[in-house]
C-alpha positions in Angstrom: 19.6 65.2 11.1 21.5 62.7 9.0 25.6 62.2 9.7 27.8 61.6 6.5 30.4 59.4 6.7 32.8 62.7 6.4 31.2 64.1 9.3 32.2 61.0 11.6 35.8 60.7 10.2 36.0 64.7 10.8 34.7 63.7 14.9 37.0 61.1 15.6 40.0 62.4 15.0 39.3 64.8 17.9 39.4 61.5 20.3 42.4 61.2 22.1 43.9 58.0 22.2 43.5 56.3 25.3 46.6 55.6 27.6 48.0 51.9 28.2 47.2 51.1 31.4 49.8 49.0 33.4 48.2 46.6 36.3 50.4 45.7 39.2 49.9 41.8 39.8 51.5 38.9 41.7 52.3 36.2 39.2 53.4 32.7 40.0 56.6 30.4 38.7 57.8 27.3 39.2 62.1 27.7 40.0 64.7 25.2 39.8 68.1 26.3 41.0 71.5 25.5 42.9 72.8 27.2 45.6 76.7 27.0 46.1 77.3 26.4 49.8 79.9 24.9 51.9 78.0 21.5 52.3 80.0 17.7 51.2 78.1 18.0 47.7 79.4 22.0 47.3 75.7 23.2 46.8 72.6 22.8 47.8 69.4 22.3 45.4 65.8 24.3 45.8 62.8 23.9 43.6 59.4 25.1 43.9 56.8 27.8 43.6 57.9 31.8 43.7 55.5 34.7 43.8 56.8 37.7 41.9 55.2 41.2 42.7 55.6 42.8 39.0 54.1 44.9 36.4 52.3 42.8 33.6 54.0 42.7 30.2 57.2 42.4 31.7 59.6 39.9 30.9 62.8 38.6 33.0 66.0 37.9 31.9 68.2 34.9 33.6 70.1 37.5 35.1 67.6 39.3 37.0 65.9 35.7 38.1 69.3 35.1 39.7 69.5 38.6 41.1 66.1 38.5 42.1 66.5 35.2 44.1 70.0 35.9 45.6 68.5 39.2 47.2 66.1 37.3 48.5 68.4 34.8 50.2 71.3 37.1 50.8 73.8 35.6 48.8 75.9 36.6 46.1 74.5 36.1 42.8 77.0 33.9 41.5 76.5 31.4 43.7 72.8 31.0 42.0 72.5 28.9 39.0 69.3 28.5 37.7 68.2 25.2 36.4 64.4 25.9 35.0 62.2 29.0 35.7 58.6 28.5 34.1 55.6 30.9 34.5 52.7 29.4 35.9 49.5 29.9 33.7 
C-alpha cells in the first residue's frame, strides 16, 4: 500500500496536541538583602544561598522575593530590602 502525502496530512490532524507538562523542582539563588532591626546600625545584612520549591517557567517579581523571605523570617515585608537576587545556573 502506498500513503499520499494527502493521506498523512488527512491523519494528523486527528492527533491531539499534547499537554504542557509543568515539573515541580527546587531551584537555587544567591540573595543579598537588609533586614531593618533594632541593632546600633538599624539593620542587619544577610547574603547567601536560598532554595525555592517552585514550578519551572515561573518568574518572581521583587515583591514576592521580599514576601517570600519575610514569611520565612517572620517579619514584615517592609522591613526587607533586597540588594541582589540571582538564579543559580
Amino acid at each position: 500500500m502506498q500513503l499520499l502525502a494527502s493521506d498523512l496530512r488527512d491523519r494528523s490532524q486527528f492527533v491531539q496536541p499534547l499537554a504542557l507538562i509543568v515539573w515541580h523542582m527546587e531551584e537555587k539563588y544567591y540573595t543579598h538583602f537588609l533586614l531593618m532591626d533594632g541593632s546600633h546600625d538599624g539593620y542587619t545584612e544577610f547574603s547567601g544561598i536560598v532554595e525555592v520549591m517552585r514550578y519551572t517557567g515561573e518568574c518572581f517579581e521583587d515583591d514576592e522575593v521580599r514576601d517570600m523571605l519575610a514569611d520565612n523570617l517572620e517579619v514584615e515585608a517592609d522591613d526587607v530590602t533586597i540588594l541582589q537576587w540571582s538564579r543559580l545556573h
